[in-house]
Backbone as CSV, one residue per row, in Angstrom:
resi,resn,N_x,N_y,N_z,CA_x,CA_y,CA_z,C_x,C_y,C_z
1,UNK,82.922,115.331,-19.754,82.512,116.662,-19.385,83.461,117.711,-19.970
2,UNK,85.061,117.518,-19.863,85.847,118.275,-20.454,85.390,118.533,-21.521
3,UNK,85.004,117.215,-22.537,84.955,117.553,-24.357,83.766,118.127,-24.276
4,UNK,82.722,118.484,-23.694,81.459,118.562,-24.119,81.810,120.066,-23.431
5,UNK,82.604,120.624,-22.633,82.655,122.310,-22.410,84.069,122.697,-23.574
6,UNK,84.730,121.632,-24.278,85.388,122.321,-25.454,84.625,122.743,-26.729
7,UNK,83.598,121.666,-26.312,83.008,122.058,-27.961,81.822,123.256,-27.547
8,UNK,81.509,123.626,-26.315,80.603,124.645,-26.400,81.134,125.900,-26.608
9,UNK,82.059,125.763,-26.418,82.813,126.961,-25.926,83.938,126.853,-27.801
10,UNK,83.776,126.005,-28.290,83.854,125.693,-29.971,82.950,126.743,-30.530
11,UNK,81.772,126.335,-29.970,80.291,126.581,-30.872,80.502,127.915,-30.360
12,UNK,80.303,128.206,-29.507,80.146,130.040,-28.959,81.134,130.909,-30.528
13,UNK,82.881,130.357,-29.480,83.884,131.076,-31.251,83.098,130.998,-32.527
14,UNK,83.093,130.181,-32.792,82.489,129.868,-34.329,81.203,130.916,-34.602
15,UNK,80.268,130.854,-33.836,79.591,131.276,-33.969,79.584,133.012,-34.208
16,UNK,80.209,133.628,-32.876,80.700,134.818,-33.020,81.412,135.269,-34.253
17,UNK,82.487,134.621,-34.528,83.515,134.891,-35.673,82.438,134.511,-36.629
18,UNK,81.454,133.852,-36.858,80.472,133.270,-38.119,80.098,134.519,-38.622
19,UNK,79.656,135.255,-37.866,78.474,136.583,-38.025,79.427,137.713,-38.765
20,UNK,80.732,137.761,-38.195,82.005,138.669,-38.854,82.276,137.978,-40.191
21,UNK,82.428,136.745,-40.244,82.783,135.849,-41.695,81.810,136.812,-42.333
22,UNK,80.601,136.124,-42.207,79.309,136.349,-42.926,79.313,137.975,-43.669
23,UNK,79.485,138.702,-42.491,79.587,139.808,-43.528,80.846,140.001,-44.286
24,UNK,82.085,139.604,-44.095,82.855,139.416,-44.763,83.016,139.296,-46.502
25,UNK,82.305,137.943,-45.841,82.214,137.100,-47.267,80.721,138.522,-48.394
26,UNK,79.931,138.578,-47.648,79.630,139.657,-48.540,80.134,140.719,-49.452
27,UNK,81.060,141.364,-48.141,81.560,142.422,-48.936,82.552,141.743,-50.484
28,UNK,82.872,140.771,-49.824,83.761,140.225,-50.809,82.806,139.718,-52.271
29,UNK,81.891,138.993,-52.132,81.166,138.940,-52.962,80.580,140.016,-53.837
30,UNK,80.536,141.450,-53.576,80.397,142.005,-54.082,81.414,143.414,-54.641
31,UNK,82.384,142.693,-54.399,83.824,143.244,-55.271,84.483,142.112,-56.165
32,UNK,83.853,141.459,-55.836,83.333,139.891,-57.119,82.769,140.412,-58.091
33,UNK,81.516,140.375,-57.824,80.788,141.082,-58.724,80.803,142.231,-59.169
34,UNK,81.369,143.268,-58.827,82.081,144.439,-59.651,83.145,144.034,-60.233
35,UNK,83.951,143.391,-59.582,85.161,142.750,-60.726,84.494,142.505,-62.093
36,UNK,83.835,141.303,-62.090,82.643,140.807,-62.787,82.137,141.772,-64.404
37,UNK,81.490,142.657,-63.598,81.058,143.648,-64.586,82.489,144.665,-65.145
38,UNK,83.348,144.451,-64.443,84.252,145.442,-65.000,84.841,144.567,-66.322
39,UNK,85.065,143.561,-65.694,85.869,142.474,-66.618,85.079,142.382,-68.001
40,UNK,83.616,142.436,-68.244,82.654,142.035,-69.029,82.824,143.227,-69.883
41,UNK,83.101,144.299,-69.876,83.212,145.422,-70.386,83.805,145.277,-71.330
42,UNK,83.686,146.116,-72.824,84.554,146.398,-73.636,85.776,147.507,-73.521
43,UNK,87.307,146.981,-73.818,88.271,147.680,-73.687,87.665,149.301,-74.501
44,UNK,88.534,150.508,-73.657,87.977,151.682,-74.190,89.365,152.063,-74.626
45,UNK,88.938,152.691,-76.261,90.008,152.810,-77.735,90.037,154.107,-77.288
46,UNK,90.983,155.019,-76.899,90.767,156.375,-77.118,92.085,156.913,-78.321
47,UNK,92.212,158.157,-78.291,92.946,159.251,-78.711,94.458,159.193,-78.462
48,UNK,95.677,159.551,-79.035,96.816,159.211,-78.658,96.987,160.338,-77.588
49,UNK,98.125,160.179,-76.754,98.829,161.317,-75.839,99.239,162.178,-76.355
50,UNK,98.780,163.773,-76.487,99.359,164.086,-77.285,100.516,164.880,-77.121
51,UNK,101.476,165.426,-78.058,103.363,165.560,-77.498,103.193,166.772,-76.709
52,UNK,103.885,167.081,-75.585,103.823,168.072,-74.854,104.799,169.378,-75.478
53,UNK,106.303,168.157,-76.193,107.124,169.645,-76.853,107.661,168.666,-77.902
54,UNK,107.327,169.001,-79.019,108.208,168.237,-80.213,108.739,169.111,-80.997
55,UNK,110.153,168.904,-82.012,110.631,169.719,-82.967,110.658,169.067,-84.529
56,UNK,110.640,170.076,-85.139,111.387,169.396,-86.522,111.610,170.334,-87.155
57,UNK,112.176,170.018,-88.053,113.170,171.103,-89.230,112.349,171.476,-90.311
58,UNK,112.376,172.489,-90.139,111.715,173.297,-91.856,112.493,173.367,-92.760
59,UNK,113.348,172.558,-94.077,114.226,172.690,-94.771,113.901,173.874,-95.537
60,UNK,112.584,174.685,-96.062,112.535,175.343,-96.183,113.480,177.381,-96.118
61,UNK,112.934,177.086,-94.529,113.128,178.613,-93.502,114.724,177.618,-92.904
62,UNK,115.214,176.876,-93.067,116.316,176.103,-92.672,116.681,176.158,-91.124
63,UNK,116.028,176.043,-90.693,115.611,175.910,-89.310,114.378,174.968,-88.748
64,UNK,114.663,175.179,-87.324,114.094,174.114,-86.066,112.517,174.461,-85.714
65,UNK,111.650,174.284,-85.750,110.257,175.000,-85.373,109.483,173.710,-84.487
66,UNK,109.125,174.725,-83.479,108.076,173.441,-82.495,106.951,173.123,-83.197
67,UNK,106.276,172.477,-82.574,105.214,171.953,-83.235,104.365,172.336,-82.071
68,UNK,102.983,172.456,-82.444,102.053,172.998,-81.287,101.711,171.705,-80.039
69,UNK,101.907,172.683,-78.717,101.054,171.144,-77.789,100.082,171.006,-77.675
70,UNK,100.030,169.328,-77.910,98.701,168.911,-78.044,98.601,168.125,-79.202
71,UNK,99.605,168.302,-80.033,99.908,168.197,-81.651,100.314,166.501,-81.823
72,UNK,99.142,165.643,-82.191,99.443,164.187,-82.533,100.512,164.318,-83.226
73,UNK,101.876,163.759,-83.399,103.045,163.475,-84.948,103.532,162.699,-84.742
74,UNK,104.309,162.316,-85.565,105.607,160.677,-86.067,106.302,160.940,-87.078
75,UNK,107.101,159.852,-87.182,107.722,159.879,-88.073,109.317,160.561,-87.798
76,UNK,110.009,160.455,-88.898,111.554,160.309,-88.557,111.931,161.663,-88.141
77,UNK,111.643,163.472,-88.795,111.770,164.656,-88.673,110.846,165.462,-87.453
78,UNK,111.259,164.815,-85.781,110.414,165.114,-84.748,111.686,164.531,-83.731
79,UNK,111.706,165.820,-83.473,112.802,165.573,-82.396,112.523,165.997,-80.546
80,UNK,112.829,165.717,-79.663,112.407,165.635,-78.551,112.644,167.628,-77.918
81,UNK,114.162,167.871,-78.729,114.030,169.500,-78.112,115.011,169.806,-79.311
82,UNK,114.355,171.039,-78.988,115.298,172.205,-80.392,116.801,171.800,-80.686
83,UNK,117.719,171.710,-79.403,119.166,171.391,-78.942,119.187,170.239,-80.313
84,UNK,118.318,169.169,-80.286,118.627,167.917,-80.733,118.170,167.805,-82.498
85,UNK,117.231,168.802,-82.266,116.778,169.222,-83.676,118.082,169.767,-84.900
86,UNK,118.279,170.678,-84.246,119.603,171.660,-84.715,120.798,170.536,-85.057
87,UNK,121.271,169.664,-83.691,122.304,169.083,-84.093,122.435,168.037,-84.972
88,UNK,121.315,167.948,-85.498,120.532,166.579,-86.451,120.945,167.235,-87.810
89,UNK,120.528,168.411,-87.650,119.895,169.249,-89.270,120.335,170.304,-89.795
90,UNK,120.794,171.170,-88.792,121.806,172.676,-89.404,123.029,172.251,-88.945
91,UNK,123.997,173.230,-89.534,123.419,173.148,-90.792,123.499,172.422,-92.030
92,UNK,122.240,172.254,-92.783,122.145,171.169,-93.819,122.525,171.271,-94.567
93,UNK,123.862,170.011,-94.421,124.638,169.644,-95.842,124.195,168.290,-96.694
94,UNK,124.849,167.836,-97.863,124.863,167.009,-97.782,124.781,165.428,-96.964
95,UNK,125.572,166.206,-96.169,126.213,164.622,-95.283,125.255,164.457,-93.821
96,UNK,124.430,165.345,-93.875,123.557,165.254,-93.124,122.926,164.444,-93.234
97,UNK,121.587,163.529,-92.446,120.463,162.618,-91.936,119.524,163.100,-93.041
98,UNK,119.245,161.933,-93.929,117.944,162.513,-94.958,116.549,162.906,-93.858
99,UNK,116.257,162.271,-92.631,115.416,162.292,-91.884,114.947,163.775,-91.946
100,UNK,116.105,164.737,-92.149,115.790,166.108,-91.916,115.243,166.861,-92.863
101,UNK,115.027,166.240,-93.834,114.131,166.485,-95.278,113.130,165.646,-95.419
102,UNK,112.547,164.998,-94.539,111.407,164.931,-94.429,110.116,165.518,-93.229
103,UNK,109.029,165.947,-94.080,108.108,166.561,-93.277,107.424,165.647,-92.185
104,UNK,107.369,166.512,-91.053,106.496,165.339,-89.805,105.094,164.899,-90.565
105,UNK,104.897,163.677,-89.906,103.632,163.174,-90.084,102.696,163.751,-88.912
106,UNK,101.837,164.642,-89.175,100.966,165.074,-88.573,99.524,164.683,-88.261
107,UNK,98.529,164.288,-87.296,97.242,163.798,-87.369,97.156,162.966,-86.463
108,UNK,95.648,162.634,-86.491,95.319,161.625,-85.663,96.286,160.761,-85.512
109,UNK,95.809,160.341,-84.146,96.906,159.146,-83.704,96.387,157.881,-83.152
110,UNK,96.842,156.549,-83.278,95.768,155.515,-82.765,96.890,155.325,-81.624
111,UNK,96.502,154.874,-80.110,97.285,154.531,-79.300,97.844,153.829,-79.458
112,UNK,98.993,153.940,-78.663,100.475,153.007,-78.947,100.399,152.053,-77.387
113,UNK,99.223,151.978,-77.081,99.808,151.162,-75.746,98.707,149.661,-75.576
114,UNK,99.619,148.626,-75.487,99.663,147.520,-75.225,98.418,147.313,-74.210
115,UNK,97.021,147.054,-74.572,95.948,146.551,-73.440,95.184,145.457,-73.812
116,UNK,94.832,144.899,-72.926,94.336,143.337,-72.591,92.945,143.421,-72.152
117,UNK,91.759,142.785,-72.184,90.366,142.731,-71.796,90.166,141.239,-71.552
118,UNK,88.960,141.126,-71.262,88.485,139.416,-70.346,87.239,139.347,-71.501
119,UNK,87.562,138.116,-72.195,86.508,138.069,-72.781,86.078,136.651,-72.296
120,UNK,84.981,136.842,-71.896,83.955,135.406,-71.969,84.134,134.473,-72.621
């Protein structure tokens, strides 16, 4: 009699908690399946970041000039702020960094960042 009121009283829990599983397991199944479709997707290639404040030297006008923001560049004559520009490049002697006689590379930019996709 004991085992036969453990297991009803089994079946009742189970049952109750079943109906909570149950939807459970739904919701879960269907953040499965959005996983799913996200994963199936092709990685998206965009546009580089573009510099908020960059410098480089005009050997020209022999001086430091920003570059516009927004402005894709690279390359060795692009310096992070004017301060660092200047102490690179004026004034230009000889014994200075050839870096500072060369013009930025300006233009499109392909992203520089490291991404991964799920392929089938």
């Amino acid at each position: 009699m004991k085992l036969a009121a453990t297991f009803v009283i089994f079946i009742c829990v189970k049952y109750i908690d079943g109906r909570s599983w149950f939807k459970d397991s739904k919701k879960e199944n269907g953040r499965l399946k959005e996983q799913q479709k996200a994963c199936s997707k092709a990685p998206f290639v965009g546009v580089c970041h573009p510099l908020n404040e960059a410098w480089y030297y005009d050997k020209n006008k022999n001086s430091c000039k920003m570059l516009s923001r927004g402005t894709c560049a690279g390359g060795n004559n692009l310096f992070p702020t004017m301060k660092r520009c200047m102490k690179s490049c004026i004034p230009l002697t000889p014994n200075n960094s050839p870096m500072c006689l060369q013009r930025p590379v300006i233009g499109s930019c392909a992203p520089v960042i490291v991404s991964w996709f799920y392929d089938e």
